[in-house]
C-alpha atoms as an extended CHARMM CRD file, in Angstrom:
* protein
*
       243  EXT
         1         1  UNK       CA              0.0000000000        0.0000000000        0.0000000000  PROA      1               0.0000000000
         2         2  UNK       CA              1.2960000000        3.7000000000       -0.5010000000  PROA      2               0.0000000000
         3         3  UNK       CA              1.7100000000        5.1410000000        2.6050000000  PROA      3               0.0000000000
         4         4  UNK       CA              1.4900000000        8.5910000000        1.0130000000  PROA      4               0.0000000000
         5         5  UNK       CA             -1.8220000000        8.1380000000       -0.6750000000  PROA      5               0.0000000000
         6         6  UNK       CA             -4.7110000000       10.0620000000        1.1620000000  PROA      6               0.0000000000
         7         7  UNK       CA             -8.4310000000        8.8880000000       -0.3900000000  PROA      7               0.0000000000
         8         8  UNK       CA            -11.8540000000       10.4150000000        0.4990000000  PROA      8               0.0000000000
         9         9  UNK       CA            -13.0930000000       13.4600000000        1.5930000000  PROA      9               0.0000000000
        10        10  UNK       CA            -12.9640000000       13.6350000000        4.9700000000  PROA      10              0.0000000000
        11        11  UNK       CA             -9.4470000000       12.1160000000        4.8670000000  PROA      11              0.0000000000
        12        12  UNK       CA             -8.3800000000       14.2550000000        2.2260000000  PROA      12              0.0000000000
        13        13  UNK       CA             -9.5450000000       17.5210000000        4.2300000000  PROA      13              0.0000000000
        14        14  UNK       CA             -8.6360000000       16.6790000000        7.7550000000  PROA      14              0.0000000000
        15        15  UNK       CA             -5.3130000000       16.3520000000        5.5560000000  PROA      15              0.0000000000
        16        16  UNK       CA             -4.7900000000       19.7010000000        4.9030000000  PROA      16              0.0000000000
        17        17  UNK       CA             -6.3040000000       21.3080000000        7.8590000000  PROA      17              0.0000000000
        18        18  UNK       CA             -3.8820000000       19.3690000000        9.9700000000  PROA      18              0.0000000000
        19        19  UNK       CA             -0.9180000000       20.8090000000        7.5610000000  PROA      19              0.0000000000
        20        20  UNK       CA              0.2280000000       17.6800000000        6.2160000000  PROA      20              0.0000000000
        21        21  UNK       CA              2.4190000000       18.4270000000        3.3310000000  PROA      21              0.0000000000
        22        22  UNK       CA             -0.1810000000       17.3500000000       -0.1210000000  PROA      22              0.0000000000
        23        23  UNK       CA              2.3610000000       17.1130000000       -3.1690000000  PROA      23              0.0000000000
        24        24  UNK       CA             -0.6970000000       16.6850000000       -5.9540000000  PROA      24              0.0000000000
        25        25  UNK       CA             -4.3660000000       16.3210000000       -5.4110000000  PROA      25              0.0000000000
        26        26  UNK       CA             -6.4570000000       14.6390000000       -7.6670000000  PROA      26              0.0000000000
        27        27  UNK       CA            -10.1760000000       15.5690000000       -8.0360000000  PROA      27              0.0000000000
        28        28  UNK       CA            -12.8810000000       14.4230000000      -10.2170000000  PROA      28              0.0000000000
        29        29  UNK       CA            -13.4700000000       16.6220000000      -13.2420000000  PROA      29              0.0000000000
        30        30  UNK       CA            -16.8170000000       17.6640000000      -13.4350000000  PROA      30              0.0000000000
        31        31  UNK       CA            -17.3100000000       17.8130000000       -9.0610000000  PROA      31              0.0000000000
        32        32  UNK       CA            -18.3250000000       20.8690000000       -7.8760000000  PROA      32              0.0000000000
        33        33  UNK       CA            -20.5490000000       19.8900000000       -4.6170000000  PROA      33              0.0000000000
        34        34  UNK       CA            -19.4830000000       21.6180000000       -1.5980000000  PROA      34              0.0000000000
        35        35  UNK       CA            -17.1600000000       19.0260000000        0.1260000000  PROA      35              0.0000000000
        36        36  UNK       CA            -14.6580000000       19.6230000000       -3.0280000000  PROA      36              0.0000000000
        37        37  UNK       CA            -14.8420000000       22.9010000000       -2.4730000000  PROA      37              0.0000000000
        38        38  UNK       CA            -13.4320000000       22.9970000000        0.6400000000  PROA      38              0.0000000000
        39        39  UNK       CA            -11.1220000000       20.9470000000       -0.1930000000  PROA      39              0.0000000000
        40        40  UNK       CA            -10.0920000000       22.7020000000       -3.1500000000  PROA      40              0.0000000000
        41        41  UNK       CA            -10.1810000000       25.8500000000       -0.7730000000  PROA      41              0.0000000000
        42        42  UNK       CA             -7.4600000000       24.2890000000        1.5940000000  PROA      42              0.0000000000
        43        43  UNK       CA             -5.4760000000       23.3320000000       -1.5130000000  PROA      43              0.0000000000
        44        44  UNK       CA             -5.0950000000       26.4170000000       -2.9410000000  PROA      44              0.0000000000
        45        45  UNK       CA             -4.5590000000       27.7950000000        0.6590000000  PROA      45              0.0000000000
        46        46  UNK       CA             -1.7790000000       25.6900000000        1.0890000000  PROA      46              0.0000000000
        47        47  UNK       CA             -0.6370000000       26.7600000000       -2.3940000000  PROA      47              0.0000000000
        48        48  UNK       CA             -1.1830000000       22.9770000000       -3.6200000000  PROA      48              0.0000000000
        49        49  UNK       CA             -1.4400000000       21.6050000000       -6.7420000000  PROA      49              0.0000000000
        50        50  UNK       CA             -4.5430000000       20.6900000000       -8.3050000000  PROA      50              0.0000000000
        51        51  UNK       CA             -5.7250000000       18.2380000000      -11.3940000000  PROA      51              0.0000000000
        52        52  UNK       CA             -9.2130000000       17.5490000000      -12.4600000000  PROA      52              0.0000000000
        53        53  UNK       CA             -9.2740000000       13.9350000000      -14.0840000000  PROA      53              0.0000000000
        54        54  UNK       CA            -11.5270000000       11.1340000000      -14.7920000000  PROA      54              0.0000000000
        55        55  UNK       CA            -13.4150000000        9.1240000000      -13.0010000000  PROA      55              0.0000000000
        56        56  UNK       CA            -11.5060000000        5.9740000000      -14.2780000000  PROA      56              0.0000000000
        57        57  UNK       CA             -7.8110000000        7.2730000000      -13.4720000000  PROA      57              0.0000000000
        58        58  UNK       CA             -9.1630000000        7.9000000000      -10.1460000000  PROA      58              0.0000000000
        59        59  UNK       CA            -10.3480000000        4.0010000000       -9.7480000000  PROA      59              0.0000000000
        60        60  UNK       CA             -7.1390000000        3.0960000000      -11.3740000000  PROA      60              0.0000000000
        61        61  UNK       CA             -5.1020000000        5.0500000000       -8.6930000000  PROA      61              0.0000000000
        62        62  UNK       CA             -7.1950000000        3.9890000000       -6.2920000000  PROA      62              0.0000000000
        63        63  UNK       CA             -6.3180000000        1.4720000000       -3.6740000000  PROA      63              0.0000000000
        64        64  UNK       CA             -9.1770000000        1.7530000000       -0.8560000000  PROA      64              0.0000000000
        65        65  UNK       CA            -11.8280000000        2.0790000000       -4.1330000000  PROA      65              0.0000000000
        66        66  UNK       CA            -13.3460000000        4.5500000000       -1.9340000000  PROA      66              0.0000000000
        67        67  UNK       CA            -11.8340000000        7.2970000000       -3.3390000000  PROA      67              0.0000000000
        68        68  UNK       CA            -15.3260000000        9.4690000000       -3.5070000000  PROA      68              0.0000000000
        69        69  UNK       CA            -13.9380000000       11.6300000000       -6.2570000000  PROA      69              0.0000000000
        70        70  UNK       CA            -10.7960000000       12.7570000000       -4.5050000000  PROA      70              0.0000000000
        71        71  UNK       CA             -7.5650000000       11.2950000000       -3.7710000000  PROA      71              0.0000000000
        72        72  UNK       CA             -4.1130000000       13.6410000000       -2.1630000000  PROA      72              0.0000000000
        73        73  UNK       CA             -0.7370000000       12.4590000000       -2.7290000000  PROA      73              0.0000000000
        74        74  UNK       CA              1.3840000000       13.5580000000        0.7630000000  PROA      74              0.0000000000
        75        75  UNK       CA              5.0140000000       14.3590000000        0.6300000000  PROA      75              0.0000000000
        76        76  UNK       CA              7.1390000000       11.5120000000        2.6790000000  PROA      76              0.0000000000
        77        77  UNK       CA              9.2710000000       14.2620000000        4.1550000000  PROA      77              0.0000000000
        78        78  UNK       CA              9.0640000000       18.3140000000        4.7590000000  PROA      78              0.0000000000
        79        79  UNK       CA             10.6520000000       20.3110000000        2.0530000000  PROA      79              0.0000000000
        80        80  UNK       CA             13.1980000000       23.3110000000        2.3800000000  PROA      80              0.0000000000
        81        81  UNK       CA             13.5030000000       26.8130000000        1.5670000000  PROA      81              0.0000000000
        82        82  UNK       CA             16.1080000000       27.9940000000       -0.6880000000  PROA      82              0.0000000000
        83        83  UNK       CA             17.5920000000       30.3490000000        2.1310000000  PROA      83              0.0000000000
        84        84  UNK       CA             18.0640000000       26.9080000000        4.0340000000  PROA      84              0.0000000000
        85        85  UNK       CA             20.0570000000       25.8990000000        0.9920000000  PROA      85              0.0000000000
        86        86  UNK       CA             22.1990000000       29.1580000000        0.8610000000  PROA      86              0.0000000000
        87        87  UNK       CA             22.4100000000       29.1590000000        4.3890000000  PROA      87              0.0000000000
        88        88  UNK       CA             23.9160000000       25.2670000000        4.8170000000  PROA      88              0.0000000000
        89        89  UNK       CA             26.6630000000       26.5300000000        2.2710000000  PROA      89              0.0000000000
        90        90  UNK       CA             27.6560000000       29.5490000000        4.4570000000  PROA      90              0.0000000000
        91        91  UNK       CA             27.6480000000       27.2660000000        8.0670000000  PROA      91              0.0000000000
        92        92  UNK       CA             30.3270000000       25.4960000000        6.4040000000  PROA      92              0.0000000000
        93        93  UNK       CA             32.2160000000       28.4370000000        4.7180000000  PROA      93              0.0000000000
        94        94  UNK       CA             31.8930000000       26.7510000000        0.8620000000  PROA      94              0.0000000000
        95        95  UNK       CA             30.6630000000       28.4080000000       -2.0440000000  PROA      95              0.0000000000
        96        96  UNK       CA             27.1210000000       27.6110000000       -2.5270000000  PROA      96              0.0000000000
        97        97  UNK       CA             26.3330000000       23.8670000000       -5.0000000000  PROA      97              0.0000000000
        98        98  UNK       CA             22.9790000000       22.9600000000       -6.0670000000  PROA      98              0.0000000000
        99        99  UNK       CA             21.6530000000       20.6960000000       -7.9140000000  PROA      99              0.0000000000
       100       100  UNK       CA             18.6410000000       22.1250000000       -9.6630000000  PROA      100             0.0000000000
       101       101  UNK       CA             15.9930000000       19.2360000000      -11.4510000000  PROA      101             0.0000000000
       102       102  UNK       CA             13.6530000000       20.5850000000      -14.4480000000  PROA      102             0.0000000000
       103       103  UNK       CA             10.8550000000       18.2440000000      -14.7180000000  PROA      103             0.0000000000
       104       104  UNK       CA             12.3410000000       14.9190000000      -13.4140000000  PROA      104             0.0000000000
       105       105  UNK       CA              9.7000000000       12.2980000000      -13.7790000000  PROA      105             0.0000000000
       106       106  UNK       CA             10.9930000000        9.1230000000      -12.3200000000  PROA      106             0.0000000000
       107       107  UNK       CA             11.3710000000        8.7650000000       -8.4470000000  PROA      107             0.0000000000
       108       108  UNK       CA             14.0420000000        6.3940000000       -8.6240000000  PROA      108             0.0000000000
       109       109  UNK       CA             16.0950000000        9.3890000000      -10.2220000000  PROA      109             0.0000000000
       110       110  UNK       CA             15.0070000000       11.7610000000       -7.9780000000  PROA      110             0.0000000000
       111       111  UNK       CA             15.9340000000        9.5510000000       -5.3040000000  PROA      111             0.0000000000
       112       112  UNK       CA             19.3170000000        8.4140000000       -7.0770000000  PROA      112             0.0000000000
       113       113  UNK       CA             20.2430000000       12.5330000000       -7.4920000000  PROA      113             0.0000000000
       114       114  UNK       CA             19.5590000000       13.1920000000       -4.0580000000  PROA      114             0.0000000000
       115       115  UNK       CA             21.6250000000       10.3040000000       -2.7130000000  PROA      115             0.0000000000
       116       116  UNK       CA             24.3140000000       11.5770000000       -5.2370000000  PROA      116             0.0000000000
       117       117  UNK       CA             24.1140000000       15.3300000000       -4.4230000000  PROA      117             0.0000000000
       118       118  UNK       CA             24.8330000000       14.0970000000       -0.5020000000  PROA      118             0.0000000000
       119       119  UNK       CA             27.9730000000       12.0040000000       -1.2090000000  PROA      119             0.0000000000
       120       120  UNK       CA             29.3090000000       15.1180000000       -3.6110000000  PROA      120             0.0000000000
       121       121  UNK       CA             28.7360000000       17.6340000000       -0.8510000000  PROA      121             0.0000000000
       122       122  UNK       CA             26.0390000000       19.6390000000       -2.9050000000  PROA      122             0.0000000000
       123       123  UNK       CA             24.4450000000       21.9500000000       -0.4690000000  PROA      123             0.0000000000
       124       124  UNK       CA             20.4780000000       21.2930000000       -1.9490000000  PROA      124             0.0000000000
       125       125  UNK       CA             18.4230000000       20.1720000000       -4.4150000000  PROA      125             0.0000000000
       126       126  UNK       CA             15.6820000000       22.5250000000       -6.1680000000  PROA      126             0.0000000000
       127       127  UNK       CA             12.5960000000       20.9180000000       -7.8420000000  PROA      127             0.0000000000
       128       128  UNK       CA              9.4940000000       22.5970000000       -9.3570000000  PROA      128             0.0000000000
       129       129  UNK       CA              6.1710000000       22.4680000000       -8.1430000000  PROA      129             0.0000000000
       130       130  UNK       CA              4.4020000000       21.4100000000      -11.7460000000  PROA      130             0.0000000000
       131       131  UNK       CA              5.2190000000       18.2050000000      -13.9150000000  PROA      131             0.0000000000
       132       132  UNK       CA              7.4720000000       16.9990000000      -11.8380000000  PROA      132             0.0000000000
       133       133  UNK       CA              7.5290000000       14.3150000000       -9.1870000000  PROA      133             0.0000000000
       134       134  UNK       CA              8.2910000000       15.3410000000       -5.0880000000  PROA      134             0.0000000000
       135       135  UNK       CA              9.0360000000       13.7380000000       -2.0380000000  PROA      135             0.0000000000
       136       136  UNK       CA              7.2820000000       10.2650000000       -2.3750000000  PROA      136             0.0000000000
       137       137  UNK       CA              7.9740000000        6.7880000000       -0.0240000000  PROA      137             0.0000000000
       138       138  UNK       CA             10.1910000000        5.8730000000       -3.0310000000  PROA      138             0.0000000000
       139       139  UNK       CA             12.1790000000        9.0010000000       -3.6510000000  PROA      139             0.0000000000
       140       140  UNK       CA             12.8720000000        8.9590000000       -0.2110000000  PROA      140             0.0000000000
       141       141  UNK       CA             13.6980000000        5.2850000000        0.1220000000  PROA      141             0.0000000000
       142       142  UNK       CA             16.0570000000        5.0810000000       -3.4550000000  PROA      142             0.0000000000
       143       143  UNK       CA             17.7310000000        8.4080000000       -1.6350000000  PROA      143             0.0000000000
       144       144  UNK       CA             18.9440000000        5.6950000000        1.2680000000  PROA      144             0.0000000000
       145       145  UNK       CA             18.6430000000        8.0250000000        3.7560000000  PROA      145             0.0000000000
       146       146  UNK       CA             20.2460000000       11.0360000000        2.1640000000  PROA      146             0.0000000000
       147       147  UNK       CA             16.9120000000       12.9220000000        2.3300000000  PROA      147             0.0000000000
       148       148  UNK       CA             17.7670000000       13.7260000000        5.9760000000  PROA      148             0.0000000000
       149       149  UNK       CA             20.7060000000       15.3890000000        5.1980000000  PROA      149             0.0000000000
       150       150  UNK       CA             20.6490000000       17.1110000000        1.6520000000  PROA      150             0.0000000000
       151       151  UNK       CA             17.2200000000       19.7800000000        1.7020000000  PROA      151             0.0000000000
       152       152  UNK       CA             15.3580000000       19.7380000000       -0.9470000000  PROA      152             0.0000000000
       153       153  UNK       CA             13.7170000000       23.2540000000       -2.1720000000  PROA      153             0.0000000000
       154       154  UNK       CA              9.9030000000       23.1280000000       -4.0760000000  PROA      154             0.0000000000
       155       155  UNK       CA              9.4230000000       26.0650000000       -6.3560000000  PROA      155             0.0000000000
       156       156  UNK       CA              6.9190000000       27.1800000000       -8.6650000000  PROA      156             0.0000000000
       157       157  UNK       CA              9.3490000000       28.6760000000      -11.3580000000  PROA      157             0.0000000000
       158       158  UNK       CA             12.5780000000       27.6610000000      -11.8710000000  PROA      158             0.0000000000
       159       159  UNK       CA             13.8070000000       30.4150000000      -13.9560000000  PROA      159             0.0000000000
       160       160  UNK       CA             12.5970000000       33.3040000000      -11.5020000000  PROA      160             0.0000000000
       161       161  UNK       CA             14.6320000000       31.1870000000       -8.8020000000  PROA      161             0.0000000000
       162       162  UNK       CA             17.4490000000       30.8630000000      -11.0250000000  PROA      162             0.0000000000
       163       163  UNK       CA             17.2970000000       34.6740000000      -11.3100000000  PROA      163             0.0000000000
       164       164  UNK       CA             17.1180000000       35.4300000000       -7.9780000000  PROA      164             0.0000000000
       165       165  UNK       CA             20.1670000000       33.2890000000       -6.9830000000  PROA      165             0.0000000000
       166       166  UNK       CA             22.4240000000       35.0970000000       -9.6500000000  PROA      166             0.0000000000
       167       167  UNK       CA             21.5850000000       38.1420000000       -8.0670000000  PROA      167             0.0000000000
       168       168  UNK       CA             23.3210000000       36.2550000000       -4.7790000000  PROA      168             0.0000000000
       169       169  UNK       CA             26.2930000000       35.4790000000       -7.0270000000  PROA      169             0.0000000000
       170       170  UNK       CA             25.3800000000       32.1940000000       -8.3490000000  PROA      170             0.0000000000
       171       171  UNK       CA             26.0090000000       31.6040000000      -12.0470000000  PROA      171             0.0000000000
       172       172  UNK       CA             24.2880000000       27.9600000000      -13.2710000000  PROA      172             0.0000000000
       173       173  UNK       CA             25.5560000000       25.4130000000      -16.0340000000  PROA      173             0.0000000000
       174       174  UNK       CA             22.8720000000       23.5700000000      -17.7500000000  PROA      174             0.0000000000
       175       175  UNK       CA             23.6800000000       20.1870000000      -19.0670000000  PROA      175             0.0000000000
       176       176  UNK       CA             23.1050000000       19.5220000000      -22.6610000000  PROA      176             0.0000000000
       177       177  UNK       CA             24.4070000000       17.1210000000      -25.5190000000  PROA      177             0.0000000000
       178       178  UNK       CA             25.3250000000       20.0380000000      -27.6880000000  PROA      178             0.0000000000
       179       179  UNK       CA             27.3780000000       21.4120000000      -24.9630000000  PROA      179             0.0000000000
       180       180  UNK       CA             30.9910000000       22.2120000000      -24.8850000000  PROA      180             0.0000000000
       181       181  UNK       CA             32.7880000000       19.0770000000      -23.3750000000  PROA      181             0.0000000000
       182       182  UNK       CA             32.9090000000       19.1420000000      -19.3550000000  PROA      182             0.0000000000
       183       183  UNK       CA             36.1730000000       19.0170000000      -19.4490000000  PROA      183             0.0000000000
       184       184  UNK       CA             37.1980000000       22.7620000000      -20.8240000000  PROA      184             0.0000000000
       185       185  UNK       CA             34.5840000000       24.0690000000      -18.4900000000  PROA      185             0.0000000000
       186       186  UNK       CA             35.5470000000       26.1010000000      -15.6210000000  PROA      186             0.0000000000
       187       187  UNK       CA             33.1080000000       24.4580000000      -12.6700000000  PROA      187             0.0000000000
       188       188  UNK       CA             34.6310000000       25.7620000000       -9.8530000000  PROA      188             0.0000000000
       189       189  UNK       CA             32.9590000000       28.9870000000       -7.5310000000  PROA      189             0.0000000000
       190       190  UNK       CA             29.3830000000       29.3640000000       -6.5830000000  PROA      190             0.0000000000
       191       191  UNK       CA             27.3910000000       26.8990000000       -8.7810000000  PROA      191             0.0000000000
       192       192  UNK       CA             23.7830000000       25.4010000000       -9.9520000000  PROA      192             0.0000000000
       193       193  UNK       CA             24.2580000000       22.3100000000      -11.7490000000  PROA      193             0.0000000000
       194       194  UNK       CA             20.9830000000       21.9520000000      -13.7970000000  PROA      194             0.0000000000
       195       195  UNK       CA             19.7180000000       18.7660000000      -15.4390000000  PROA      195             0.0000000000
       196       196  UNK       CA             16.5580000000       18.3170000000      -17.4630000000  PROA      196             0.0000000000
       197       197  UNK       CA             13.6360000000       15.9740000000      -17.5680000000  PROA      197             0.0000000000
       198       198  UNK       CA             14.5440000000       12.2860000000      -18.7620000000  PROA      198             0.0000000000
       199       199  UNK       CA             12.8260000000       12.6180000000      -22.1360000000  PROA      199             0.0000000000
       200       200  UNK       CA             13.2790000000       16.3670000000      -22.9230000000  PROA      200             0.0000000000
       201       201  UNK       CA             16.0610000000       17.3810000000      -21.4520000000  PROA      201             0.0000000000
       202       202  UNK       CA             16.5600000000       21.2390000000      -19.9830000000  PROA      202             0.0000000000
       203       203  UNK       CA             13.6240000000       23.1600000000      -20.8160000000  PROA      203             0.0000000000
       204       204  UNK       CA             14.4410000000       26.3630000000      -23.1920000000  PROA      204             0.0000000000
       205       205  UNK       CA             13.7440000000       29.4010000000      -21.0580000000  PROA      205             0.0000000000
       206       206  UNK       CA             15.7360000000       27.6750000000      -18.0820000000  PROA      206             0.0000000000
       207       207  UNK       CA             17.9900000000       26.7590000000      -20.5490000000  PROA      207             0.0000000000
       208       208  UNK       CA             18.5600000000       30.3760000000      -21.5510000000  PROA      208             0.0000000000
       209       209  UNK       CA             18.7670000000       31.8710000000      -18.0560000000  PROA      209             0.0000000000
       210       210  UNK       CA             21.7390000000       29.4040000000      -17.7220000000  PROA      210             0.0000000000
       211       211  UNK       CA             25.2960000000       30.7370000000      -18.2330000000  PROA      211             0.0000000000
       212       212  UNK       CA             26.6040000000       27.9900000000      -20.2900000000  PROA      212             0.0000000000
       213       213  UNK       CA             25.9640000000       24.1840000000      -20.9030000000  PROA      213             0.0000000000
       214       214  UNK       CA             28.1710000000       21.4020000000      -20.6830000000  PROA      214             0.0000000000
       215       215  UNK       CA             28.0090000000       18.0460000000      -22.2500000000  PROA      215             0.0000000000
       216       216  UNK       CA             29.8380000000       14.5000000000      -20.8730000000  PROA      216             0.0000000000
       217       217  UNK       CA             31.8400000000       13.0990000000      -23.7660000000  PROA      217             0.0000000000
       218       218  UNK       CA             30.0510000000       10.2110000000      -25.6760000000  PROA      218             0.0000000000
       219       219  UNK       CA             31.8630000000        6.7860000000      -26.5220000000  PROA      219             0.0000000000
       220       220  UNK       CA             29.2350000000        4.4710000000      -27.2440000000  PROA      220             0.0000000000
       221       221  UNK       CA             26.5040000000        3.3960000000      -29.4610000000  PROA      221             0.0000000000
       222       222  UNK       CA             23.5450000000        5.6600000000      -28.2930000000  PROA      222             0.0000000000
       223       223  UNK       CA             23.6100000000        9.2770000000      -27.8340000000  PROA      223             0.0000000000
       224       224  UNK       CA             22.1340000000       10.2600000000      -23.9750000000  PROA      224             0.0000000000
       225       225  UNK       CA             22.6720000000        8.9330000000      -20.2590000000  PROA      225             0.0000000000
       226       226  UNK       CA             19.8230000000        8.2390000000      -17.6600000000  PROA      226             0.0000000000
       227       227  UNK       CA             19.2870000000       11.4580000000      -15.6830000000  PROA      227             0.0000000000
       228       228  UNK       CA             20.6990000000       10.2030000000      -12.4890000000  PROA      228             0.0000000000
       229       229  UNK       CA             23.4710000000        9.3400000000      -14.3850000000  PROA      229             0.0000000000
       230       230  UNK       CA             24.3700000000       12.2960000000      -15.9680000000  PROA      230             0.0000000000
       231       231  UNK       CA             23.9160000000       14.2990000000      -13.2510000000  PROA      231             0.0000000000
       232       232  UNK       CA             26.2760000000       11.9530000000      -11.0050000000  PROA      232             0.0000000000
       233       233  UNK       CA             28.9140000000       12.7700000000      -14.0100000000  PROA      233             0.0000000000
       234       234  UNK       CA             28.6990000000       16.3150000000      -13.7110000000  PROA      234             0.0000000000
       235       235  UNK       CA             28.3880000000       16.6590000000      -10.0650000000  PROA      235             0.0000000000
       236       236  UNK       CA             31.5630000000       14.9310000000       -9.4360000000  PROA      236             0.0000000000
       237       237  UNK       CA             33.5630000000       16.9130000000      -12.0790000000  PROA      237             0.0000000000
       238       238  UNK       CA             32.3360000000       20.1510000000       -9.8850000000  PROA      238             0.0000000000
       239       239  UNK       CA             33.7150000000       17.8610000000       -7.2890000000  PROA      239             0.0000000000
       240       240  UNK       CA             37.2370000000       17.2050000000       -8.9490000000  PROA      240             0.0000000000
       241       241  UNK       CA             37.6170000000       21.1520000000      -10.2010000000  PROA      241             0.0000000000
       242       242  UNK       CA             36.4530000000       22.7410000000       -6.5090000000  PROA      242             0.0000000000
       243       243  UNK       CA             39.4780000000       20.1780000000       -5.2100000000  PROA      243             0.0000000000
């Protein structure tokens, strides 16, 4: 059973009045009694998403089958601010590292990034709120316990964040295939490392608002790397160049 999965009304509002974080709520399109409402009041209170689908993806996510047109998905662990982030870099006098995520998909690579990003001594991980997957059970179990260590940030735009940490002196490399080779980059000083979804890669206005991109060099058959991956790659050549 998924310990994070929250079904019926009652459950789903008690929920939010009790300020359990709600990654994504699910509603049934076409609901408008006054229940939802309230629910969909508390959401938006708490700033949460929200997604009108069918009735049938609701009985396929469904695990109770009582879902009575409403189903919350809870985060398995409290997320960060970016100060916290910023402010974990200055405790222990390093220039700030973080990893920022546009539109990773698969909790297994969030998990696998954030478990990474510990072990390389990034300071935090920033994620954005929409098409994207947070803080599940299995992000924080693939993490293996890194989650407790390494904060992770949720924002709604990326590229307004981005923006605000250059004004704080951070200047962000984007990876990308048609990048110049990681290798002639200069990685070192205060750094976002940011790595795009596993289908699309980097979107192209956070693309843009990056300083330069940087691609791993290619040996093989096929042309890309699994997210975690690639971001392992590039994380530990910040490593190698800030040594």
């Amino acid at each position: 059973m998924n310990e994070n999965r929250i079904e019926g009304r009652n459950a789903v509002l008690e929920a939010f009045r009790s300020g359990k974080i709600i990654d994504k709520l699910y509603i049934q399109e076409g609901s408008h009694d006054g229940p939802l409402q309230n629910i969909m009041r508390e959401a938006k209170k708490a700033d949460c998403i929200i997604n009108f689908v069918s009735t049938q993806r609701l009985d396929e996510m469904s695990e109770t089958k009582k879902h009575q047109g409403v189903i919350a998905v809870a985060a398995a662990y409290e997320y960060a601010e970016v100060d916290d982030i910023l402010n974990k870099a200055r405790e222990k006098g390093e220039d700030p590292f973080i990893i920022i995520l546009d539109g990773i998909e698969d909790p297994h690579n969030l998990g696998a990034i954030i478990r990474t990003a510990n072990q390389a001594g990034a300071h935090g991980v920033i994620i954005p709120k929409h098409r994207a997957v947070g803080l599940t059970a299995t992000v924080a179990r693939t993490s293996a316990g890194a989650l407790n260590y390494t904060p992770v940030a949720k924002v709604t735009n990326i590229t307004k964040t981005m923006e605000e940490l250059k004004k704080k002196g951070l200047w962000f490399v984007c990876a990308d295939m048609d990048g110049e080779p990681m290798y002639r980059c200069n990685l070192k000083g205060p750094i976002g490392l940011v790595i795009g979804n596993e289908g699309n890669g980097v979107g192209e206005l956070v693309r843009k608002t990056c300083d330069f991109t940087a691609s791993i060099p290619m040996k093989g058959d096929i042309d890309s790397l699994n997210a975690s991956v690639a971001a392992g790659i590039l994380m530990y050549e910040i490593v190698r160049q800030r040594a």
